[in-house]
C-alpha positions in Angstrom: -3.9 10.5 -28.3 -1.2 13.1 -27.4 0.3 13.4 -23.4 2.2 16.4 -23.3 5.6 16.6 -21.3 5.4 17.5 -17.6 5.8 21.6 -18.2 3.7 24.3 -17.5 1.7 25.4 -20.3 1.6 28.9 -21.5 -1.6 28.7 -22.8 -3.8 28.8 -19.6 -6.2 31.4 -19.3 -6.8 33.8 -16.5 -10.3 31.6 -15.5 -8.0 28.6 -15.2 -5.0 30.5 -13.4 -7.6 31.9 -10.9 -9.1 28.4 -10.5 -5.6 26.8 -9.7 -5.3 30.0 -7.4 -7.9 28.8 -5.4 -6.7 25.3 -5.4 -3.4 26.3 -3.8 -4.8 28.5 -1.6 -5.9 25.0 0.6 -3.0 24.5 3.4 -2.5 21.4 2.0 -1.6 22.4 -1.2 0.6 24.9 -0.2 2.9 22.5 1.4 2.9 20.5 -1.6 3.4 23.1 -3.7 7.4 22.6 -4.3 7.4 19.2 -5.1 4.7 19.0 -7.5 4.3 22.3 -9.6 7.2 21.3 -12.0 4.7 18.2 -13.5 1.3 18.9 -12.6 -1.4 19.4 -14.1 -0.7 16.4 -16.4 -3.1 16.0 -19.1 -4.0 13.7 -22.0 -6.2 14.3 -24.9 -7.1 11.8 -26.6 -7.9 13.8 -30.0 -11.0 10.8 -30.9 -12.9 13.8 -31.6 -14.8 16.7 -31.3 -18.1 18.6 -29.6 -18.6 22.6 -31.0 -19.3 25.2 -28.8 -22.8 25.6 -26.9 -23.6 21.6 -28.6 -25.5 19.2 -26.3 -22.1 17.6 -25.8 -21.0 20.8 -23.8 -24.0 21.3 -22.2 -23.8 17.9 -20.5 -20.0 18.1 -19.6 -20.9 21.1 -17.7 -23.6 19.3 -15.8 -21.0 16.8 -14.5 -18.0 19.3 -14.0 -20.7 20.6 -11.1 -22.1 17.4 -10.2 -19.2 15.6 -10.0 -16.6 17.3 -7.7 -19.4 17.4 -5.3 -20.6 14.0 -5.2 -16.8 12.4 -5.0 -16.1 14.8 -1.8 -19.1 13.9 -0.1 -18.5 10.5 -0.9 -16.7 8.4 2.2 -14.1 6.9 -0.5 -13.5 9.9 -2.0 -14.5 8.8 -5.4 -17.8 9.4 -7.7 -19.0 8.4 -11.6 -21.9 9.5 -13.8 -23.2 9.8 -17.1 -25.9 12.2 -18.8 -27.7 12.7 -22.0 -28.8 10.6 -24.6 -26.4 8.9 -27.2 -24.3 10.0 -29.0 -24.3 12.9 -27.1 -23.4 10.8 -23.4 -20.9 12.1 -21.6 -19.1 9.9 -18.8 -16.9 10.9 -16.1 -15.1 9.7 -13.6 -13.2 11.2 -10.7 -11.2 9.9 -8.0 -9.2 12.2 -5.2 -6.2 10.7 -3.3 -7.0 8.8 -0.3 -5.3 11.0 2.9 -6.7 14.5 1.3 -9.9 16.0 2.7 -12.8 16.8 1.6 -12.5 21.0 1.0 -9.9 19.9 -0.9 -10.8 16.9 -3.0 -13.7 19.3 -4.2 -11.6 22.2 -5.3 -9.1 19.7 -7.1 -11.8 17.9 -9.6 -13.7 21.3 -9.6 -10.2 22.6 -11.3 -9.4 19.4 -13.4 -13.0 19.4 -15.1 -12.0 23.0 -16.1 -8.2 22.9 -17.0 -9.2 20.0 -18.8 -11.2 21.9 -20.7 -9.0 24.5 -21.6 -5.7 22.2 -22.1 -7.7 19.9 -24.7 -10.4 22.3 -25.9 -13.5 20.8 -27.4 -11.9 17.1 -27.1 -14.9 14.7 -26.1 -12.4 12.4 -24.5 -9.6 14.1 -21.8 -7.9 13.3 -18.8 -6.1 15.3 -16.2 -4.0 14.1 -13.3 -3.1 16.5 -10.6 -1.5 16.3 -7.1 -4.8 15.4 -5.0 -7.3 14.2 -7.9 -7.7 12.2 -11.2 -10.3 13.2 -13.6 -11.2 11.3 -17.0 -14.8 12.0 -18.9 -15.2 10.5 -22.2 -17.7 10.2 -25.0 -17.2 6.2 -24.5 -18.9 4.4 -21.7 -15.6 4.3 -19.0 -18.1 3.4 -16.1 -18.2 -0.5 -17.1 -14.9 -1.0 -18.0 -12.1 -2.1 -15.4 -9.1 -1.4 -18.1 -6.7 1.4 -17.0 -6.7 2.8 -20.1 -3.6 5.2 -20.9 -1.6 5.3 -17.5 0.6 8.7 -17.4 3.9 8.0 -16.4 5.7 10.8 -14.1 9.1 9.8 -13.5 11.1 12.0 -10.9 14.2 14.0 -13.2 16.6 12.5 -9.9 18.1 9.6 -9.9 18.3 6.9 -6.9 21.8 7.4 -5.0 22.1 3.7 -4.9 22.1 1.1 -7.6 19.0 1.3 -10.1 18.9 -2.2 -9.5 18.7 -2.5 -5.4 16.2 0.6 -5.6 14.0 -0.5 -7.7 13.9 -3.9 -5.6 12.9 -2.0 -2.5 10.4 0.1 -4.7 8.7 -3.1 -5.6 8.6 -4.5 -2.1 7.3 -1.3 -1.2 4.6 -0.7 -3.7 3.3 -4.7 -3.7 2.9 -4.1 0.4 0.6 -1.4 -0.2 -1.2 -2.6 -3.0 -2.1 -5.8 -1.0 -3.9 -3.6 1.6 -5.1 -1.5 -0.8 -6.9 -4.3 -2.7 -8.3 -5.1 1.0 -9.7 -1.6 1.8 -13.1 -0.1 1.2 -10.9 3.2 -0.2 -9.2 0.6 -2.1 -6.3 3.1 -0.9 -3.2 2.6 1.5 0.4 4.0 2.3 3.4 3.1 3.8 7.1 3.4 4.3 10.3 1.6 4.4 13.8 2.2 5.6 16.4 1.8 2.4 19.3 3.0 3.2 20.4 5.7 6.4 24.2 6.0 5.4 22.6 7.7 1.8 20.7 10.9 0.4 17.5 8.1 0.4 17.0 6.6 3.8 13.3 6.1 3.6 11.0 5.4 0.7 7.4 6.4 1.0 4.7 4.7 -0.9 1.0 4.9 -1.9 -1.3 2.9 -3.7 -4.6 2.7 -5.2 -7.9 1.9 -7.3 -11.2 3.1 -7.7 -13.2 1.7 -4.7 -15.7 0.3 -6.9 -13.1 -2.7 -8.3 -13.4 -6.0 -6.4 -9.9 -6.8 -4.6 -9.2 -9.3 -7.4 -9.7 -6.9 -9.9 -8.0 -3.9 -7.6 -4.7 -6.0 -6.8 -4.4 -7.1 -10.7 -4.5 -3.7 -12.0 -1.7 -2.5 -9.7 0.1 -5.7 -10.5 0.1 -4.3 -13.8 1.6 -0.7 -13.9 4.0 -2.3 -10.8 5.8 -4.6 -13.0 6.4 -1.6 -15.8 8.5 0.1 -13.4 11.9 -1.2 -14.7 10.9 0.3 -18.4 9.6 3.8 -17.0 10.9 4.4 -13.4 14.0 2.0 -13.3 16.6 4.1 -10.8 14.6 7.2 -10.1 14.3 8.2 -6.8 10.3 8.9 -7.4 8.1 8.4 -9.7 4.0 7.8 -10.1 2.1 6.1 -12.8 -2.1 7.2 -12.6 -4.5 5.2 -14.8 -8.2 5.2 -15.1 -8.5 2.6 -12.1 -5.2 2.5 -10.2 -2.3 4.2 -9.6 0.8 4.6 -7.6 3.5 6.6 -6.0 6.8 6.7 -4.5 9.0 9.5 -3.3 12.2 9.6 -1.1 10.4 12.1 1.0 7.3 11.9 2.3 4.1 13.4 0.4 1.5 11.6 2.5 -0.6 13.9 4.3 -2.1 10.9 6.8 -0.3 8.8 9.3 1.5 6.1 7.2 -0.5 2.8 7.1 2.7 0.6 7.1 6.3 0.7 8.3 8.8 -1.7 6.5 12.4 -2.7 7.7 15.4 -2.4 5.1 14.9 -4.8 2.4 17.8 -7.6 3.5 21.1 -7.6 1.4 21.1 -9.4 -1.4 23.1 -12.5 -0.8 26.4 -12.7 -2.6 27.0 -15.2 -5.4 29.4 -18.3 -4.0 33.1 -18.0 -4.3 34.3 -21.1 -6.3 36.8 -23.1 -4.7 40.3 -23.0 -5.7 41.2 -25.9 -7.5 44.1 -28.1 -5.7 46.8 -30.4 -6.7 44.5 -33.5 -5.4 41.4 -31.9 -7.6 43.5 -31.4 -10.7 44.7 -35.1 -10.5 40.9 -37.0 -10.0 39.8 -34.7 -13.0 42.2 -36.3 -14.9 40.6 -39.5 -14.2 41.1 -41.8 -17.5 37.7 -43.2 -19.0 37.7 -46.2 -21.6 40.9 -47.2 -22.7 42.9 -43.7 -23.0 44.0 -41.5 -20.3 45.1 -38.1 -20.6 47.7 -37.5 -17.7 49.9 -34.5 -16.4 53.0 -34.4 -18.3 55.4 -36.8 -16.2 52.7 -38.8 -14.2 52.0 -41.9 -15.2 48.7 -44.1 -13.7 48.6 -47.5 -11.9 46.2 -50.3 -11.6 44.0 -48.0 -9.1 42.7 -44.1 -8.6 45.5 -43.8 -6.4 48.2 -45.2 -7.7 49.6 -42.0 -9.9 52.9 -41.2 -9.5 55.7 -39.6 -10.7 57.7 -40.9 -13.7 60.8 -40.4 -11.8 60.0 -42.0 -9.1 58.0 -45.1 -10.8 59.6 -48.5 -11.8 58.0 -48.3 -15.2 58.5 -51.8 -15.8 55.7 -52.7 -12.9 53.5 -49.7 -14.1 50.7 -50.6 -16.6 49.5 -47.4 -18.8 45.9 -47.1 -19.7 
């Protein structure tokens, strides 16, 4: 398998220019445009092998790459599958568009991923693509009846968190595990939400998303997010955005807000975190009791001697040593 970095590649051709053309021209896009053109399209070919030009292979990608963006706009969740042809010559293909986007645009996104997909792994029978609105996987191996997330992509953001890595990524976690629990709980197996971090700094707000293919039980749903969630300290850790996309779930975070729908939740500041205890200084009294004698031997403060009781230590000066007993 080979991921490429997050650049623009030089190598796409005018029919995939004109098709990202059209992609942008959507209102939607546009807006997004800024933030997202340095990383997307993301893609990963897998390199597990081959189809030839005008094969049966082809022919039936091509069936899907029409099918497909057409039967996951029209869809209510956004989201559609399918396989054609007979083995070996299947092809399966998935395709999932973000959960606030509409439908005008969730079509011309996979539209363009089945094609740049295409272009960026050429004759690959296994390829992915991630863009801004839409995922898009199809695959020479049956993807449909597995729930592994295969190879997430990781995107982090090149900024770093003004705060400490390590009080960031806490209020990313809280963030991300309050959306995922709705998520896992709605039919889009989508929600968002937001969460004030810090108002004094460059990142007062977080903004969150997650999300799985709707056809994952909750169960299954929640324990794939719980999954590329707790990887965020090895990829993410201090970045001040940042997205990881599987197969069947995904997530997102930004310190602006990228959501195009009114924001499912609102969280408060994540509280402090509580300071560790200041240990007491030790006194006079303290030092004496932990010099407490045990068996026969006692280890004293020079010129201190010890009675017949705990509190009958004084000083040498000031003892009659002939009444005074030493242990």
């Amino acid at each position: 398998m080979a991921a490429r970095q997050p650049r623009a590649s030089p190598s796409l051709t005018a029919g995939v220019l004109l098709a990202l053309a059209a992609l942008l021209s959507s209102p939607l896009v546009v807006q997004r445009a800024t933030a997202a053109a340095p990383f997307l399209p993301w893609q990963v070919c897998r390199n597990s092998g081959n189809y030839s030009a005008n094969s049966t292979y082809q022919s039936n990608l091509q069936q899907l790459s029409i099918t497909i963006p057409i039967n996951a706009s029209r869809s209510p969740v956004l989201f559609a599958n399918s396989s054609i042809g007979a083995a070996p010559e299947t092809v399966y293909a998935l395709a999932l568009c973000r959960g606030d986007t509409n439908v005008s645009s969730c079509e011309s996104c996979v539209a363009a991923a089945f094609r740049i997909a295409q272009e960026l792994c050429p004759f690959d029978r296994d390829a992915a693509i991630l863009q801004d609105l839409c995922y898009v996987r199809f695959s020479d191996l049956n993807i449909l009846s597995i729930l592994d997330n295969g190879d997430p992509i990781r995107m982090p953001s090149p900024q770093n968190a003004s705060s400490s890595a390590e009080a960031y990524d806490d209020a990313v976690g809280i963030l991300l595990n309050a959306t995922s629990d709705a998520a896992m709980n709605s039919s889009r197996r989508f929600a968002t939400g937001m969460e004030d971090f810090d108002s004094s700094s460059r990142n007062p707000a977080i903004f969150g998303m997650s999300q799985c293919t709707p056809d994952m039980t909750p169960t299954d749903c929640r324990r794939c997010l719980a999954g590329i969630i707790s990887t965020i300290p090895q990829y993410l850790s201090g970045k001040e955005g940042g997205r990881i996309s599987g197969l069947r779930c995904s997530f997102r975070y930004e310190a602006y807000n990228f959501l195009y729908e009114e924001l499912m939740l609102q969280l408060p500041r994540p509280p402090a975190p509580v300071p560790a205890p200041t240990p007491p200084v030790p006194t006079a009294t303290d030092a004496l009791r932990g010099a407490k004698p045990s068996g026969n031997s006692a280890s004293l403060p020079l010129g201190w001697e010890h009675g017949g009781s705990e509190d009958d230590i004084m000083p040498t000066a000031t003892r009659d040593r002939s009444l005074v007993t030493v242990w």
